[in-house]
PASEBA-1860 file (N, C-alpha, C; in nm, 3 decimals):
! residues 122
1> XXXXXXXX> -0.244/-6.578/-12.273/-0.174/-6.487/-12.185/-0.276/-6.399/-12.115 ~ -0.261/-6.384/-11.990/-0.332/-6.305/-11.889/-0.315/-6.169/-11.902 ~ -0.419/-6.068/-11.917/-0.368/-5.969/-11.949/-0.374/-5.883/-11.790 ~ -0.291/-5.805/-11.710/-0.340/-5.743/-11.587/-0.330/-5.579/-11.596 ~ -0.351/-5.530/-11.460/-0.364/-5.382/-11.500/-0.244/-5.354/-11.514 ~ -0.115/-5.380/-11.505/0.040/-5.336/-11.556/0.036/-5.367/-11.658 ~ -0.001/-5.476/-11.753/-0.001/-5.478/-11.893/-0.069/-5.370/-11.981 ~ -0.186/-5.343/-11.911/-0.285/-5.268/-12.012/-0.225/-5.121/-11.960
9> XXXXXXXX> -0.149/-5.090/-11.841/-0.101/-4.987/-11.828/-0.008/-4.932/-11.884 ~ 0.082/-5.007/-11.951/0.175/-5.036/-12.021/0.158/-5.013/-12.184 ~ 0.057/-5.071/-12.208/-0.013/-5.032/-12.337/-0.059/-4.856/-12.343 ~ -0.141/-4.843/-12.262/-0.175/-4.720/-12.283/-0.074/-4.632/-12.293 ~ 0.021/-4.613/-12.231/0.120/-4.532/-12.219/0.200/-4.563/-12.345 ~ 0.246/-4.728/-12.439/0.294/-4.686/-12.534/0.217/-4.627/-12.632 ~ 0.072/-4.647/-12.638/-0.011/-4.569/-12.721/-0.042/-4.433/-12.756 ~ 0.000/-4.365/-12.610/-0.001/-4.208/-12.537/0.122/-4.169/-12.649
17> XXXXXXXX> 0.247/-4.252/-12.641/0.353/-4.222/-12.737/0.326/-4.174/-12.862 ~ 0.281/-4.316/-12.900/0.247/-4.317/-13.041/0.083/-4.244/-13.111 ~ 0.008/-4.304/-13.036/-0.128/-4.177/-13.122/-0.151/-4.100/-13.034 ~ -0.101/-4.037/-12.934/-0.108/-3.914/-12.839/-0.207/-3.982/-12.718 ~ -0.257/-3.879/-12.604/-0.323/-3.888/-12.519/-0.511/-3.905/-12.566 ~ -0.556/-3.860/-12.587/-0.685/-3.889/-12.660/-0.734/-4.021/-12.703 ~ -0.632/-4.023/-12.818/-0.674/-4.150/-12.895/-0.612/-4.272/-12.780 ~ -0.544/-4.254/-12.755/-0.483/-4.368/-12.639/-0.597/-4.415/-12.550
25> XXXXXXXX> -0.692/-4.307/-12.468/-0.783/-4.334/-12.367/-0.917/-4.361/-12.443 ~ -0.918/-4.322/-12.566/-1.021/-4.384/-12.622/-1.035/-4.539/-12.703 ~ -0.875/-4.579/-12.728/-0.889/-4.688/-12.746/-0.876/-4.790/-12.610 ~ -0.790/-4.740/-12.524/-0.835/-4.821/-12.388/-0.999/-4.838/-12.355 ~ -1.079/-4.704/-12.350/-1.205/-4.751/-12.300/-1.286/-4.816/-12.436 ~ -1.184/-4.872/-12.549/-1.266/-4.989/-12.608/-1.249/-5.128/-12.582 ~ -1.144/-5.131/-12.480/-1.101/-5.259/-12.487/-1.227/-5.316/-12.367 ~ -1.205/-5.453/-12.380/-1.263/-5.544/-12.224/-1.136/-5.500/-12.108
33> XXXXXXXX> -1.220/-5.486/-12.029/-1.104/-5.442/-11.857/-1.089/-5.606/-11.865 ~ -1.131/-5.690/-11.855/-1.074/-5.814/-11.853/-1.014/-5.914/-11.949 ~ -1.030/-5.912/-12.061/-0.970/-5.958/-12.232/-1.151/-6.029/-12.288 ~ -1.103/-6.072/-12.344/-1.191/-6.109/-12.486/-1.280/-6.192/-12.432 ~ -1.240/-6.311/-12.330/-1.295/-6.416/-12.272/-1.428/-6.405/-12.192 ~ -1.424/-6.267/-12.156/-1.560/-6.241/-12.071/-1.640/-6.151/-12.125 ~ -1.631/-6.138/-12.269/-1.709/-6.036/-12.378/-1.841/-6.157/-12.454 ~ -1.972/-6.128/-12.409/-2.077/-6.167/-12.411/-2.102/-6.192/-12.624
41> XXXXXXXX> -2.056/-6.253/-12.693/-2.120/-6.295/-12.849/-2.295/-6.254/-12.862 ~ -2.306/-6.244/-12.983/-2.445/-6.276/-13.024/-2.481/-6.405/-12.997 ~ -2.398/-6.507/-13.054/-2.485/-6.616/-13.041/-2.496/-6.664/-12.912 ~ -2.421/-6.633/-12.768/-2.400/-6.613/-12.665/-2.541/-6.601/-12.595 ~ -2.575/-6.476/-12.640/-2.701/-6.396/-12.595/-2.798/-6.472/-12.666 ~ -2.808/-6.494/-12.769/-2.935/-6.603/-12.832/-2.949/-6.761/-12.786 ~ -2.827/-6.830/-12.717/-2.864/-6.893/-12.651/-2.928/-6.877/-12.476 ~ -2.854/-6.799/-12.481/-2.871/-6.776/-12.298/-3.080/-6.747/-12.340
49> XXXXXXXX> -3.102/-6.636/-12.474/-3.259/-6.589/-12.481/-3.340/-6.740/-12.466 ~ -3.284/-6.794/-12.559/-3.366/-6.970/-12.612/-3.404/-7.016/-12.451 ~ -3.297/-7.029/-12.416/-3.340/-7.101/-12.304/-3.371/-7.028/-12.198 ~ -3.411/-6.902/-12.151/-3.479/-6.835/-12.056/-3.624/-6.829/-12.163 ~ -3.643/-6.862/-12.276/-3.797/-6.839/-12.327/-3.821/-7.001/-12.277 ~ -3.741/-7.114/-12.279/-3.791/-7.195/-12.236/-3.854/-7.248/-12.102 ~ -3.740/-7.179/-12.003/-3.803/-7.181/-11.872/-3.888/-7.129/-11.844 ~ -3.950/-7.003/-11.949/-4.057/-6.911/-11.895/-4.148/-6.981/-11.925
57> XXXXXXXX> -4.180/-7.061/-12.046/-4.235/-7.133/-12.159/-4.305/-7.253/-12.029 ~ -4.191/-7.317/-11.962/-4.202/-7.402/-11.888/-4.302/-7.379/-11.696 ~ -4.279/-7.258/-11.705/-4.323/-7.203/-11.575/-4.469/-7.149/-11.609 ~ -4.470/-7.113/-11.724/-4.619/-7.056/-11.743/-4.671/-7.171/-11.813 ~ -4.627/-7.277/-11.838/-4.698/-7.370/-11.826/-4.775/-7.507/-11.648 ~ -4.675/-7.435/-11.604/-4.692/-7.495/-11.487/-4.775/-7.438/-11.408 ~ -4.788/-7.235/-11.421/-4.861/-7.197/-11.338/-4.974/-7.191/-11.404 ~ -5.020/-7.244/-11.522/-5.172/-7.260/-11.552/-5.222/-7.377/-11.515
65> XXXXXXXX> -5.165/-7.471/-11.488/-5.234/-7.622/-11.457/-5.255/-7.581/-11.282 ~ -5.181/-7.505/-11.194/-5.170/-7.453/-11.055/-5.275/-7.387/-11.074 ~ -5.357/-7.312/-11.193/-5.428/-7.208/-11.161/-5.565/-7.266/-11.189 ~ -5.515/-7.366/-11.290/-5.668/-7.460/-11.352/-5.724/-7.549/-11.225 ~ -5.606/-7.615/-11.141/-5.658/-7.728/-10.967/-5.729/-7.607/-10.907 ~ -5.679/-7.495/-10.895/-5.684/-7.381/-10.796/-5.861/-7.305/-10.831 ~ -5.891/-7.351/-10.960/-6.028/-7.300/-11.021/-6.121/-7.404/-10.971 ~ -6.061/-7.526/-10.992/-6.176/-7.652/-10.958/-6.176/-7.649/-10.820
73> XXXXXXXX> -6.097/-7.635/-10.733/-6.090/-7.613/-10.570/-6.185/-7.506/-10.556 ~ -6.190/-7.387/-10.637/-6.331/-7.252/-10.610/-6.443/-7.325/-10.639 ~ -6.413/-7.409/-10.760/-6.584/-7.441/-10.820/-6.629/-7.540/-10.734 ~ -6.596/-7.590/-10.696/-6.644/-7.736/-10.588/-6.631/-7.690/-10.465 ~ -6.565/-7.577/-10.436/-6.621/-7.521/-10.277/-6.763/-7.424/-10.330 ~ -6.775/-7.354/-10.407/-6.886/-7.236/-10.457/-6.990/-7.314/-10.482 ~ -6.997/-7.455/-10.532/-7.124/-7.549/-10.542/-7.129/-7.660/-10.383 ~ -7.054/-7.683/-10.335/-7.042/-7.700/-10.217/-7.133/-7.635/-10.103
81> XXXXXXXX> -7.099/-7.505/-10.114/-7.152/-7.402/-10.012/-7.324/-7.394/-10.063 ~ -7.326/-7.359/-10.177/-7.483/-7.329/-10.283/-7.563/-7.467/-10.225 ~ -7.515/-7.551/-10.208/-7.586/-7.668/-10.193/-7.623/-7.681/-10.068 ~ -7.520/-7.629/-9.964/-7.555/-7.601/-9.841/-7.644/-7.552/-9.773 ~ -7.648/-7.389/-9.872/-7.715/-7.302/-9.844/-7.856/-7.339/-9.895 ~ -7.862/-7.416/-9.994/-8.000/-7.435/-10.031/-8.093/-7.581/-9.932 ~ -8.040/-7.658/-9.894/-8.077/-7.741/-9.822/-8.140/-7.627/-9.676 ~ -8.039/-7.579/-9.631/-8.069/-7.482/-9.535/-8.200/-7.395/-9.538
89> XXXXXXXX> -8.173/-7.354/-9.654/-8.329/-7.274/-9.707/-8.425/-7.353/-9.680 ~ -8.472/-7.455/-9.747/-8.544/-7.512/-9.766/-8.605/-7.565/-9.644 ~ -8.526/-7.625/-9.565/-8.531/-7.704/-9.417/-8.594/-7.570/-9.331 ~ -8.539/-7.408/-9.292/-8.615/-7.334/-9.295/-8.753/-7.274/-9.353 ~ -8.775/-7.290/-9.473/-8.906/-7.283/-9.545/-8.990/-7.364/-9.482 ~ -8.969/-7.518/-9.527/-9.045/-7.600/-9.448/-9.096/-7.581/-9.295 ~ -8.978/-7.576/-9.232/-9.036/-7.560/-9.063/-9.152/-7.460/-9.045 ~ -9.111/-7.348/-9.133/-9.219/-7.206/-9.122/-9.328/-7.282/-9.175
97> XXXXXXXX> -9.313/-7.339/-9.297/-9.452/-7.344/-9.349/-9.523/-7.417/-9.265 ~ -9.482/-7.527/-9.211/-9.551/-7.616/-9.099/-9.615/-7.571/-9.021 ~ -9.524/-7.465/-8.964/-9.570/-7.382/-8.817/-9.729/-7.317/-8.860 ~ -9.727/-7.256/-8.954/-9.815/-7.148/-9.030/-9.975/-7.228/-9.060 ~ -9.922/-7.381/-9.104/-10.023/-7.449/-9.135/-10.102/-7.515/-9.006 ~ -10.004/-7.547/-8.895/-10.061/-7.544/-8.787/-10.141/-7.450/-8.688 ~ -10.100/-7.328/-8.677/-10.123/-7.213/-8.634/-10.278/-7.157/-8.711 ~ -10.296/-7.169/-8.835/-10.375/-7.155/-8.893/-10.501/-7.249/-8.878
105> XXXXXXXX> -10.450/-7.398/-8.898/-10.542/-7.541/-8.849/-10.613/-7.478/-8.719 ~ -10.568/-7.432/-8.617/-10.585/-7.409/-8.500/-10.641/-7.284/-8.485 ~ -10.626/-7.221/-8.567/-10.681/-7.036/-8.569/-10.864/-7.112/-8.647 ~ -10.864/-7.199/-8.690/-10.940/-7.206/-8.775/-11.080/-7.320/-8.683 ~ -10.971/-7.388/-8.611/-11.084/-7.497/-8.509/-11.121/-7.384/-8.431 ~ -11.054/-7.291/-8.346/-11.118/-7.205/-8.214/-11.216/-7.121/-8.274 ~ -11.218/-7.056/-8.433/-11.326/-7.028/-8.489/-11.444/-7.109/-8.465 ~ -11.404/-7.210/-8.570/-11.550/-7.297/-8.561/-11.620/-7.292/-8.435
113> XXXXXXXX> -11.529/-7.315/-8.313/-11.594/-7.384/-8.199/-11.700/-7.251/-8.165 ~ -11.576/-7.135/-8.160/-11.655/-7.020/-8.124/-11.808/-6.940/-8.204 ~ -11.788/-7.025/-8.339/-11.884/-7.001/-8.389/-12.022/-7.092/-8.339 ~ -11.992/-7.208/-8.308/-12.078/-7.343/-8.263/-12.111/-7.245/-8.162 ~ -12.047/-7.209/-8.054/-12.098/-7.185/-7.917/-12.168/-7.035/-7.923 ~ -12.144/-6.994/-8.023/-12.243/-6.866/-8.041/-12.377/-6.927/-8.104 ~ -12.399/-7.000/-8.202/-12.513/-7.033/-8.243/-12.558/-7.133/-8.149 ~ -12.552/-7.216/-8.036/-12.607/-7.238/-7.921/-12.659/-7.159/-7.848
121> XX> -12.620/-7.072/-7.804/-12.651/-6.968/-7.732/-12.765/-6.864/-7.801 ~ -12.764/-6.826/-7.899/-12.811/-6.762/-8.027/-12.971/-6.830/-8.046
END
């Protein structure tokens, strides 16, 4: 049986009769406004817990394997780039050093010569 607000209105008021006004509105605000059917159990709530620990269970398992691809995607771009950067170096090093060894080769012949052509003269 459906209980509606004329029923439970109905109640209260024979209750108002019988255990006065007080106790009447205090046992109304114990009841469910809707009946029994939509009053949440313990074991109710321990299932609904089980299985929200499972989905969580399930999601934080999912966002660590998302976070573990998401680490190897940093580490293989961060050795990626390092490798880049070091080829780069190097290919710069080299060119300088070349330049330096040439520059020097050549700082070092216009000596000589200039030294030759002073001790001719000399």
């Amino acid at each position: 049986m459906a209980v509606d607000e004329r029923a439970r209105h109905e109640l209260y008021l024979q209750l108002a009769r019988v255990l006065g006004e007080d106790q009447s509105a205090t046992m109304m605000a114990l009841l469910p406004p809707d009946g029994w059917a939509d009053v949440a159990r313990q074991h109710d709530l321990d299932r609904v817990e089980a299985s929200l620990r499972a989905d969580v269970g399930q999601l934080r398992s999912e966002m660590d394997l998302r976070f573990d691809r998401v680490d190897g995607r940093i580490d293989a771009a961060k050795h990626e780039l390092l490798a880049a950067f070091r080829g780069e170096l190097v290919a710069a090093v080299s060119s300088q050093t070349r330049a330096m060894i040439f520059t020097m080769a050549g700082s070092v012949a216009a000596l000589g010569g200039l030294a030759l052509s002073l001790a001719r003269l000399g």
